[in-house]
N, C-alpha and C positions, 0 to 999 in steps of 0.2 A: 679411472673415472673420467678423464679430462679426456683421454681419446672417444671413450663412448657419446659424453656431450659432443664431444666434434663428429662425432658418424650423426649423431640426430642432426647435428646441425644441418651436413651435407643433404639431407632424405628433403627432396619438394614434397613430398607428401606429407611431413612433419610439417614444415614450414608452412603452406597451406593450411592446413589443420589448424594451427597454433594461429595465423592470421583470421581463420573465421573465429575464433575463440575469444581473443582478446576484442575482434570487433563488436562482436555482442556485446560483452562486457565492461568495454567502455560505452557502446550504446546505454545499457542500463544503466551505468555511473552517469551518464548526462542528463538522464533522465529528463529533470527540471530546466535543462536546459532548451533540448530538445521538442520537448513536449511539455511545456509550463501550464499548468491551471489540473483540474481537478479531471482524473482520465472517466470521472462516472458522472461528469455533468452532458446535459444534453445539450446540445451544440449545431444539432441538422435533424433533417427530417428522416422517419423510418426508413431505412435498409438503403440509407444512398448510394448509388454508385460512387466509385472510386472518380474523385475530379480533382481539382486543381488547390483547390480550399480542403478536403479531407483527401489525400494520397490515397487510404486504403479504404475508403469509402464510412458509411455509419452502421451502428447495430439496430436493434430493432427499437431498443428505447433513442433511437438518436444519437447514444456517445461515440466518439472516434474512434476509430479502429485503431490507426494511429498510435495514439497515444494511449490508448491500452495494450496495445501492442509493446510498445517500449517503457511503460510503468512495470505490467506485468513482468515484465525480462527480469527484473530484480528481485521480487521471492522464490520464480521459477528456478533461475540459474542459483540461486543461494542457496536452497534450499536442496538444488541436484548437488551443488558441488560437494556444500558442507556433511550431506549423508552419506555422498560416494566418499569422501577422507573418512567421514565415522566406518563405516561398512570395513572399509582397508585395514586402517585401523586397529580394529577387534579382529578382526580375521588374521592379519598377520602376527599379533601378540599369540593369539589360541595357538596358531601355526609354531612359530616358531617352540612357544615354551612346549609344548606335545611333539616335539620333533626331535629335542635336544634334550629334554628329562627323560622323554620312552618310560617306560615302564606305568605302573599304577597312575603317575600322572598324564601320560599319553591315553592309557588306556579310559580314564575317568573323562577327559577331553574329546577325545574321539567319539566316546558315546551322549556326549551331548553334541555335536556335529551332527552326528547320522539322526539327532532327534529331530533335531531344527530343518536338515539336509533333507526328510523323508516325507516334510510337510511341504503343499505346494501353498507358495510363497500367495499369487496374486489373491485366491480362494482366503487364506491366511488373515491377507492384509481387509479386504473387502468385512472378512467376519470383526475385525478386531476395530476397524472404521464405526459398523454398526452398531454397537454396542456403545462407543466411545459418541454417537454423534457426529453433530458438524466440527471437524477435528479442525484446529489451525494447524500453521507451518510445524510449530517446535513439534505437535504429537504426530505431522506425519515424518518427521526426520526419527520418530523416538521408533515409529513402529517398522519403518523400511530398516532401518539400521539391526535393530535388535530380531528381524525376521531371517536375514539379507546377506551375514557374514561367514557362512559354513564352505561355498564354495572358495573363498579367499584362501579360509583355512586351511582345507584340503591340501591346497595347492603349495601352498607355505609349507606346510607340514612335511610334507612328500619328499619339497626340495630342503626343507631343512635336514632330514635324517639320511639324504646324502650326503649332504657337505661336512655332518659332523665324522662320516668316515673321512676323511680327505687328512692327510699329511700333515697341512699346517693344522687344522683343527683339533686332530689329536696330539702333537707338537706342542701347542698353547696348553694343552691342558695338562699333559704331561710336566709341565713345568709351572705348576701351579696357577695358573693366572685364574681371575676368577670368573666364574660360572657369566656375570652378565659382562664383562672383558671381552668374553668368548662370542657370547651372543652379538655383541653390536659392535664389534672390534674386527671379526673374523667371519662370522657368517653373513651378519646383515648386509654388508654391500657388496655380496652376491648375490641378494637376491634382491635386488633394486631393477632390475628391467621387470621382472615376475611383478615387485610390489606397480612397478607401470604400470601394468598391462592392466592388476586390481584395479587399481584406481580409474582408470580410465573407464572400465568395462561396468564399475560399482557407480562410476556417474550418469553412464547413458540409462544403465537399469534405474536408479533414483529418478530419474525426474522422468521417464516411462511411466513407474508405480505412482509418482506425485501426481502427474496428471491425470491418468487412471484411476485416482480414488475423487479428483478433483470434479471429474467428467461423468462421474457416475453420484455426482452430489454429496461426495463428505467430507467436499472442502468448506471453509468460510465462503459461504454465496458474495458476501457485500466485500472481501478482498480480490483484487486486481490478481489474475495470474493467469497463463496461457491455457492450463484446465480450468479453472473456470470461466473465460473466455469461451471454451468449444462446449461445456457445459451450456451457457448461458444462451450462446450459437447454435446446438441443439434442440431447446426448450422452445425457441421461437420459429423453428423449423427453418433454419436458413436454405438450405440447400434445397428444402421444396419449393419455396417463392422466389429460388433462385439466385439471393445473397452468397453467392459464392465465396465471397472476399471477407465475409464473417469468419469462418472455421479456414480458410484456404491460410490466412497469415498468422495466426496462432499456432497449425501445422508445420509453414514452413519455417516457421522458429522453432517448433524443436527436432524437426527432418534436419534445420542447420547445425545445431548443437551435436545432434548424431554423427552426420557427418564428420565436422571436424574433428569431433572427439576419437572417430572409426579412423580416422587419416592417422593420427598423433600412435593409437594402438596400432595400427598396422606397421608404425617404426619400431615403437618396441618390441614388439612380436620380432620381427627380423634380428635386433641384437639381441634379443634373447633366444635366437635359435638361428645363430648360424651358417647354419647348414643351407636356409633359404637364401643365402645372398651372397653374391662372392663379387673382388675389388678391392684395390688397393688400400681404401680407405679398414673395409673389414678385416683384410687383412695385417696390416698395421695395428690396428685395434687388438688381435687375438695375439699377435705375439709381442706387445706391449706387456700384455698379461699373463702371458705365456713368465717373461723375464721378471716381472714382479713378482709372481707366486713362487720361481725361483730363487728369488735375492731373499724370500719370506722367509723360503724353508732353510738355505744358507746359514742365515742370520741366528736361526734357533739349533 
């Protein structure tokens, strides 16, 4: 585990990644700092240009871009993060318990997977919006999550009913220990680059669908967030009058969020396969594990 924290560490692209990430994120923790007073008071005149008093110019009613820009950061970003860990989550519990049970519980598991897996998600979300209304944060974290977690699963599942063939796994079980010993003792941190790569891939899809349902109007109109922002940025026609810097900086906040989140998976991806990377450091790393999985099976 300690060598693979150390490969992440070494990856610029990790490091990168994690630097645009936290900078957000402390951006939106300063929020009040930052941007003090109320981000939906009117403050200038229609669609200003970006000048020296508003950085990123004004919206149509007058308010700063600015500071809705960085008020918004805080239910956008919270609301991606906290759905991509729910999404992870359930996908990884369904995975793993239908990997390692198999039978009538796999099989019972599995088919509700392929129910949730065969329904397309945005069409999904859109229907379950309208019906619900102007949805706030909590209903759209309830409806991304509980739409959102089958691909996690799959993947979980796949790699879990490999690992329970593997040596030590039958080893541990063969000597009694018990069933969740096995589970989070023996399998689960193998499959910690995979649970990465969920999470990571379950946050850029979250706040995509967040804004997506935001932007198409069944978010809270009167709460501050990057979709409604480009919502509200659409409704006044920015880009035909020319307010470019309306919709241009709500986008590049979550083109950033992409980004860095895309940088951070593409290390995981790499220690979770291998095969794509070769170096002292990865190699170090595989036969570190190499000799631990050997001392594992020694010891039983």
């Amino acid at each position: 585990m300690n060598a693979a924290v150390s490969l992440f560490w070494r990856q610029k692209k990790a490091v990168a990644g994690l630097v645009i990430i936290l900078t957000l994120c402390l951006m939106a923790l300063l929020a009040p700092v930052l941007a003090p007073g109320d981000p939906s008071e009117r403050v200038g005149r229609s669609h200003q240009p970006p000048t020296v008093e508003h950085v990123f110019g004004t919206t149509k009613m007058g308010r700063d871009v600015f500071s809705q820009f960085v008020w918004g950061a805080r239910p956008s970003l919270a609301v991606g993060f906290a759905t991509g860990l729910a999404i992870t989550a359930l996908g990884t519990i369904v995975g793993l318990v239908a990997g390692y049970f198999g039978g009538r519980t796999d099989a019972t598991l599995d088919l509700a997977t392929n129910a949730v897996l065969v329904i397309p998600n945005i069409p999904l979300l859109i229907l379950l919006a309208s019906f619900a209304g102007t949805v706030g944060p909590m209903a759209i974290m309830a409806i991304i999550a509980l739409t959102s977690w089958p691909w996690g699963a799959r993947m979980t599942r796949s790699q879990t009913m490999a690992l329970r063939q593997r040596e030590f796994v039958v080893a541990a079980r063969m000597v009694g220990e018990p069933h969740w010993r096995v589970i989070f003792v023996e399998i689960l941190p193998n499959l910690v680059p995979l649970i990465g790569i969920n999470v990571v891939g379950s946050i850029i899809y979250a706040i995509v669908a967040q804004t997506t349902l935001e932007y198409l109007g069944f978010g809270d109109p009167l709460r501050v967030t990057w979709g409604t922002m480009l919502y509200n940025a659409q409704n006044s026609s920015a880009i035909i009058v020319g307010a470019w810097w309306d919709i241009a900086v709500p986008a590049a906040g979550i083109a950033l969020v992409g980004l860095g989140l895309a940088l951070i998976n593409f290390t995981f991806d790499e220690i979770a396969n291998p095969q794509l990377r070769s170096g002292p450091a990865l190699s170090r790393w595989l036969r570190l594990s190499r000799l631990r999985r050997r001392e594992l099976e020694a010891a039983r």
